[in-house]
C-alpha positions in Angstrom: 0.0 0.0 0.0 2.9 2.3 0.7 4.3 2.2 -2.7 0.6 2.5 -4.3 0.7 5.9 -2.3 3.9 7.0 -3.6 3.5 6.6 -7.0 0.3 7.8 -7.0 1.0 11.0 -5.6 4.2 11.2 -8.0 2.2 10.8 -10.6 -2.0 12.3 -10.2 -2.7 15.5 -11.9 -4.5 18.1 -9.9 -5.2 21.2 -8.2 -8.5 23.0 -6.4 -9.4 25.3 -3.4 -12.4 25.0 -1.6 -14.6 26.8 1.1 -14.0 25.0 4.9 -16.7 26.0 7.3 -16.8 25.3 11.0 -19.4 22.2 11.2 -19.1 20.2 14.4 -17.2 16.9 13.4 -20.8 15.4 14.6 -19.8 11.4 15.3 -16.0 12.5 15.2 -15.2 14.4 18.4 -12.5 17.2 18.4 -13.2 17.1 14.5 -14.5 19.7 12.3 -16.2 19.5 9.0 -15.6 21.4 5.6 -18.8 22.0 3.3 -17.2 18.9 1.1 -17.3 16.5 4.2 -13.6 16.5 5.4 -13.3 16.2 8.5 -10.1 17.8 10.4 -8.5 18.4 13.7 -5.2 21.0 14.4 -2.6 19.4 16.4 -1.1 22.8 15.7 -1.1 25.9 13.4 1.9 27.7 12.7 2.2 31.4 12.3 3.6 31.3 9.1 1.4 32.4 6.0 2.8 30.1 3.0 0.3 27.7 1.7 1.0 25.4 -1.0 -0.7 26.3 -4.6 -1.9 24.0 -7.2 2.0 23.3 -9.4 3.9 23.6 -6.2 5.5 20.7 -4.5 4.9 20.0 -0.4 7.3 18.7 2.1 5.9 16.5 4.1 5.6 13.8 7.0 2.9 11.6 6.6 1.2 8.5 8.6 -1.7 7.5 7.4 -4.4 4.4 8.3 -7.2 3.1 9.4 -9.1 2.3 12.7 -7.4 -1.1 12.8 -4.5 -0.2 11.6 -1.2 1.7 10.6 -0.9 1.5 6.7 1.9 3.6 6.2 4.3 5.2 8.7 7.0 8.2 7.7 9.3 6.7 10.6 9.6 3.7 9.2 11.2 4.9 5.8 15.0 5.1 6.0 15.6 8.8 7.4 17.1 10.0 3.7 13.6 9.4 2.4 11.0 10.1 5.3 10.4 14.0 3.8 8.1 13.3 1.2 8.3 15.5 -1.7 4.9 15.6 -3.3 3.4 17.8 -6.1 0.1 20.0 -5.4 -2.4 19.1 -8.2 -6.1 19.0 -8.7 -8.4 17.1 -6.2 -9.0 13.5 -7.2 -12.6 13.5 -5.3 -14.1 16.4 -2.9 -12.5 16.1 0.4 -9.4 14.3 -0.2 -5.4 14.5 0.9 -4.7 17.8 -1.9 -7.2 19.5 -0.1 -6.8 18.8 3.0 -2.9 20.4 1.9 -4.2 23.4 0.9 -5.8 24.0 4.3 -2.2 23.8 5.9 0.4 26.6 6.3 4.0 25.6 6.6 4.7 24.8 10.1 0.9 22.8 10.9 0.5 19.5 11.5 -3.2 18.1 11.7 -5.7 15.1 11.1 -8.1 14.5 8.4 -10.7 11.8 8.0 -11.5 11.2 4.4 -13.7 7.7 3.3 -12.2 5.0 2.6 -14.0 4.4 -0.6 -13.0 7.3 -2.1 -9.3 7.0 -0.7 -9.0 3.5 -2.1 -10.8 3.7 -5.4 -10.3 7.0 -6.9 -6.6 8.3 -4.6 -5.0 5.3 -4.6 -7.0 3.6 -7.8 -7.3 0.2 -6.9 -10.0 -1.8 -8.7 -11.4 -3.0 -5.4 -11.1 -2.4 -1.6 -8.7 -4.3 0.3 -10.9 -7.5 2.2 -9.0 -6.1 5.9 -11.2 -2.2 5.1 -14.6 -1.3 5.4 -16.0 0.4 2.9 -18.2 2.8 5.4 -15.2 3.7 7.7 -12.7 6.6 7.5 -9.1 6.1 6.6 -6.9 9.2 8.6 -3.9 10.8 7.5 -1.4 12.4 10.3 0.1 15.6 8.4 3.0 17.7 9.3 3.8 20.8 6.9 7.5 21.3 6.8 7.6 23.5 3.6 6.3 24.4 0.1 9.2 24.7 -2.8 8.6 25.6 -6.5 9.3 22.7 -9.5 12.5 24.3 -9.9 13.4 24.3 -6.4 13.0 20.7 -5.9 15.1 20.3 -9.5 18.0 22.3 -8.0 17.9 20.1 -5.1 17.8 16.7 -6.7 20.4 17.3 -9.3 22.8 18.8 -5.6 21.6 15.3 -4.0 22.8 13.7 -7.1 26.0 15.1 -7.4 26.9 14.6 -4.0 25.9 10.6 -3.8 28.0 10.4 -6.9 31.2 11.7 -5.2 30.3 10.1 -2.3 30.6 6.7 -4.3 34.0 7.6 -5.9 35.5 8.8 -2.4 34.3 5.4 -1.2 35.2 3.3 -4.2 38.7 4.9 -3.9 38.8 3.6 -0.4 37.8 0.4 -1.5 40.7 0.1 -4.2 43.1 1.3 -1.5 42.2 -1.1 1.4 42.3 -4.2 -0.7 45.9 -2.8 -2.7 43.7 -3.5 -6.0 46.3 -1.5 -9.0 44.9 -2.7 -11.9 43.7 0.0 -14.5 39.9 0.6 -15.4 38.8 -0.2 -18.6 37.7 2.9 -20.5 33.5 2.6 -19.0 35.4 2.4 -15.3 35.1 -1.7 -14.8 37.8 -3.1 -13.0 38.6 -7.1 -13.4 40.8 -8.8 -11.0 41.0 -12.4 -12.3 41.3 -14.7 -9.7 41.4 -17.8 -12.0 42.2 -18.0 -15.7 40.1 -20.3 -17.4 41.1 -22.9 -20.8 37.8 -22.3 -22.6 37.0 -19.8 -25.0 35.6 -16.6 -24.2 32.0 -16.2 -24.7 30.9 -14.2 -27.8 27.6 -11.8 -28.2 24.9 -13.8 -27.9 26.0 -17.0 -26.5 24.0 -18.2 -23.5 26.3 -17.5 -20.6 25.9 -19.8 -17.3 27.7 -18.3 -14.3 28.1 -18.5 -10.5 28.3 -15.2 -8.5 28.3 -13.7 -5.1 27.5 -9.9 -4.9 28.9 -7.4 -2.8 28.6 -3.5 -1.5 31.4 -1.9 -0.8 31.0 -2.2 2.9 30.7 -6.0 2.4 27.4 -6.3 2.6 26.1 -9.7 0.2 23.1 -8.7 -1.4 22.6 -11.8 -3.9 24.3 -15.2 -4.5 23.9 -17.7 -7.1 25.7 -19.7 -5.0 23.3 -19.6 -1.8 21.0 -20.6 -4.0 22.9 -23.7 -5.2 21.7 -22.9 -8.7 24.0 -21.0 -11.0 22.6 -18.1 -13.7 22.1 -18.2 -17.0 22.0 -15.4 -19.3 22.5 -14.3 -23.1 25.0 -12.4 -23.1 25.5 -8.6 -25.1 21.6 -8.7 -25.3 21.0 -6.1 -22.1 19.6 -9.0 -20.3 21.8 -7.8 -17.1 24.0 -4.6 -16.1 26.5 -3.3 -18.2 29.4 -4.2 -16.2 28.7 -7.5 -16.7 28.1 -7.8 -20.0 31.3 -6.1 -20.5 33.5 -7.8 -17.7 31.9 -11.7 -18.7 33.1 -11.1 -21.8 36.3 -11.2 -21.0 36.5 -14.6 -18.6 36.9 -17.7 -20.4 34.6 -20.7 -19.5 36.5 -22.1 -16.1 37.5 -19.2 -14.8 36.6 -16.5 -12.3 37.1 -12.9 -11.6 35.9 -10.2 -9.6 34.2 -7.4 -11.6 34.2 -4.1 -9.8 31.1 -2.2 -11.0 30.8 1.4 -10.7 26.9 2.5 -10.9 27.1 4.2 -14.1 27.4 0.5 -15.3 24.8 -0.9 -12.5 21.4 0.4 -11.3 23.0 4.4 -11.4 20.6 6.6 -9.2 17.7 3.7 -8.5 17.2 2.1 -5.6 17.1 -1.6 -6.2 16.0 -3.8 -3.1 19.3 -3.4 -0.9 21.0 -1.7 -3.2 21.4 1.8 -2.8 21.9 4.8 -5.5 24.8 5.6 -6.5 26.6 2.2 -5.3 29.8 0.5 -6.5 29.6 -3.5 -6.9 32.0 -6.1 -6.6 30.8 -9.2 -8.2 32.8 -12.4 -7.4 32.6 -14.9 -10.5 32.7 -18.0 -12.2 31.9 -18.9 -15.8 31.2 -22.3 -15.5 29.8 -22.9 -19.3 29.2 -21.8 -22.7 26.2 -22.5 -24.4 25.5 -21.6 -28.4 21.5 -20.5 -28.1 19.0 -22.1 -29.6 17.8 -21.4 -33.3 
């Protein structure tokens, strides 16, 4: 559910203001009401004026559930990502999370009661409610303001994060090289190959189907995947962008029986994307074996 929300509000287009008025929040104690039936509560109100507009982006922490439950908690994102950045667009349905934004000035945080219907079907647009929500009950989202920044703002600041992860990577890769006295050269793309074992086959062409056992590594020594633990090795074809660049380049370049370990800067892995428990921006040494050669089949 967490990543439905995510994307969701990466990707909705919206924007609208509305008229709140001071209805008693009836069933909902300590709540009031807006004329489009949101209900709300101030934990507290700021004294700042900014209010985010329709094309702006918020800063925000968010929890958000139900009476039963805790569907997504802020807290429990690492701390790099628990500001979320969200654009301010239209309102999917009367009463939902963009206006229940625009009621906010920087520096607020509050609680609004929207229907879980609505929230499910038309915010989050699944094709049916989850069987563990009801329908007829409210689904509550914990806000806290922290700020309101323009497109370009948030541009400025991504392309800073970038650039900083990306010598934070070569400082750390450098490290790396140093502490394990690794001097051979880069190829030209950045891939280092240290071959531990030279092999008496042939080296596999473009194309061939490639079968290989590997163990991979972050720089902090971390294993993140083994063929090996799995006691199954991998089989790809290679040259066809079937894996990461690095190895499609550094597989090349083993002959079947032996075994190297490939170095992998992130410009030849995942780059800026976060895959599973790998990090942006994140060297990899891959320990291998090319254990056969197979021609593919026609």
């Amino acid at each position: 559910m967490k990543k439905i929300l995510l994307v969701l509000l990466a990707v909705i287009t919206v924007g609208a203001f509305f008229t709140s008025c001071n209805q008693s929040g009836g069933k909902f104690p300590g709540f009031k009401k807006t004329a489009d039936g949101l209900y709300y509560k101030f934990y507290k109100k700021s004294k700042d004026t900014t209010k985010p507009k329709v094309g702006q982006f918020v800063e925000i922490e968010m929890i958000y559930g139900t009476p039963d439950s805790v569907l997504f908690n802020y807290e429990k994102l690492p701390p790099e990502r628990r500001i979320l950045k969200i654009p301010m667009i239209k309102s999917v349905f009367k009463g939902d999370i963009y206006q229940a934004l625009s009621m906010m000035h920087v520096g607020d945080s509050a609680k609004f009661l929207m229907n879980a219907d609505s929230v499910f079907k038309k915010l989050f647009r699944a094709a049916k409610l989850p069987p563990y929500v009801n329908p007829n009950e409210k689904v509550y989202f914990d806000i806290k303001l922290l700020g309101v920044k323009s497109v370009q703002q948030i541009q400025q600041e991504e392309m800073a994060r970038m650039k900083g992860l990306q010598a934070k990577e070569t400082e750390e890769r450098n490290v790396y090289l140093k502490k394990h006295n690794i001097k051979v050269k880069p190829s030209a793309s950045g891939l280092y190959i240290i071959h531990t074992k030279r092999g008496k086959g042939p080296y596999p062409k473009p194309g061939d189907i490639v079968v290989v056992q590997y163990t991979g590594y972050l720089l902090n020594g971390t294993k993140f995947d083994s063929s090996r633990d799995r006691k199954k090795p991998f089989e790809f074809a290679l040259g066809k962008h079937k894996v990461i660049a690095g190895w499609d380049e550094g597989i090349a370049k083993i002959r079947k029986g032996g075994s190297a370990t490939l170095i992998i800067p992130s410009s030849l892995g995942y780059g800026p994307r976060n895959v599973g428990p790998i990090p942006p921006f994140s060297t990899l040494v891959f320990d291998v074996e090319v254990v056969n050669i197979k021609k593919p089949k026609k």
